[in-house]
N, C-alpha and C positions, 0 to 999 in steps of 0.2 A: 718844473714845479713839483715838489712832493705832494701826497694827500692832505695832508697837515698843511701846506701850507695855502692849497683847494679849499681846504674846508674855513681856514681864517679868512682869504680874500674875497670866500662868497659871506661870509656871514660879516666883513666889514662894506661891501655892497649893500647889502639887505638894509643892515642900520644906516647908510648912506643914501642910497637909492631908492628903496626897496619901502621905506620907511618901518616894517614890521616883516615879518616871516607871514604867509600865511597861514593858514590852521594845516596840523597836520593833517586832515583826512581831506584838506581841499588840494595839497601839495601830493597826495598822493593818487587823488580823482587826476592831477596834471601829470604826476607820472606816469600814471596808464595812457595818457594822449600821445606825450611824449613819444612812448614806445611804440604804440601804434603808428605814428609818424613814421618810424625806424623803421619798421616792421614794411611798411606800406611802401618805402624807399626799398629798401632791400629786396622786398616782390619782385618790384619793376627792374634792377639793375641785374641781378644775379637768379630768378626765378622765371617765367615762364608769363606773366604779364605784361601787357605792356603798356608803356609810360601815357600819364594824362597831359595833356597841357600842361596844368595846373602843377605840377609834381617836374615838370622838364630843368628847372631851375635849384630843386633842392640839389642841397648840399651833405653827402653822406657824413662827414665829419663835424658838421655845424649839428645834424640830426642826432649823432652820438651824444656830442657834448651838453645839448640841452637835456638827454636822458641822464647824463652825470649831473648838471647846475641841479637837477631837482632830485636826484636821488641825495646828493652833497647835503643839499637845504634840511630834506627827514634825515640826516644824521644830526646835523649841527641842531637841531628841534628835539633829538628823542636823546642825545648826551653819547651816542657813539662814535668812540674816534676809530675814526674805518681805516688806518695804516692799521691798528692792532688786530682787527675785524676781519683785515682780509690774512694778513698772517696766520691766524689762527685759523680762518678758514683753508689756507695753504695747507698749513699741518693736521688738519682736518683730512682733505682730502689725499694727500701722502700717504698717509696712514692706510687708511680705508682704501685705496685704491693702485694700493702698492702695485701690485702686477694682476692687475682686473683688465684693464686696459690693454697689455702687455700680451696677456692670452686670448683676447678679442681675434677672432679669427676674420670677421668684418671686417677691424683695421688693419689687417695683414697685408 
């Protein structure tokens, strides 16, 4: 599935399921959860934590995807088409960090 066609199968959900988008500043209170979740998975599997009960059944890629459904939804709400969004941030970062990285003696 491309961006573009992410971004049309949630926003025909929405009107189908969803009945309405929420408001953008409530859809982005859920993205901070969202990510938190993520964040709170990724502690426990790859950091120094360790697992609650509660947390022993997430799914690292289900937790991804929910941070994408509502990051997708604030595009499809604020009018940005994020294939362009992230292109441009590509060449964004290219530019800018042409051999920044490169002479990182940390990633050496």
């Amino acid at each position: 599935m491309t961006i573009v066609q992410a971004q049309n199968k949630i926003d025909e959900w929405i009107k189908t399921y969803g009945v309405k988008y929420f408001s953008e500043l409530t859809n982005l209170g859920i993205l901070m959860e969202e990510v938190g979740e993520l964040s709170r998975l990724m502690v426990r599997t790859y950091g120094d934590q360790s697992f609650k009960e509660s947390d022993k059944e997430k799914d690292l890629a289900d937790e991804m995807a929910d941070v994408l459904w509502v990051l997708i939804c604030l595009a499809n709400q604020t009018g940005v088409n994020l294939t362009e969004a992230l292109q441009k941030n590509i060449e964004k970062k290219t530019t800018r960090d042409a051999v920044r990285h490169l002479q990182n003696k940390k990633l050496q």
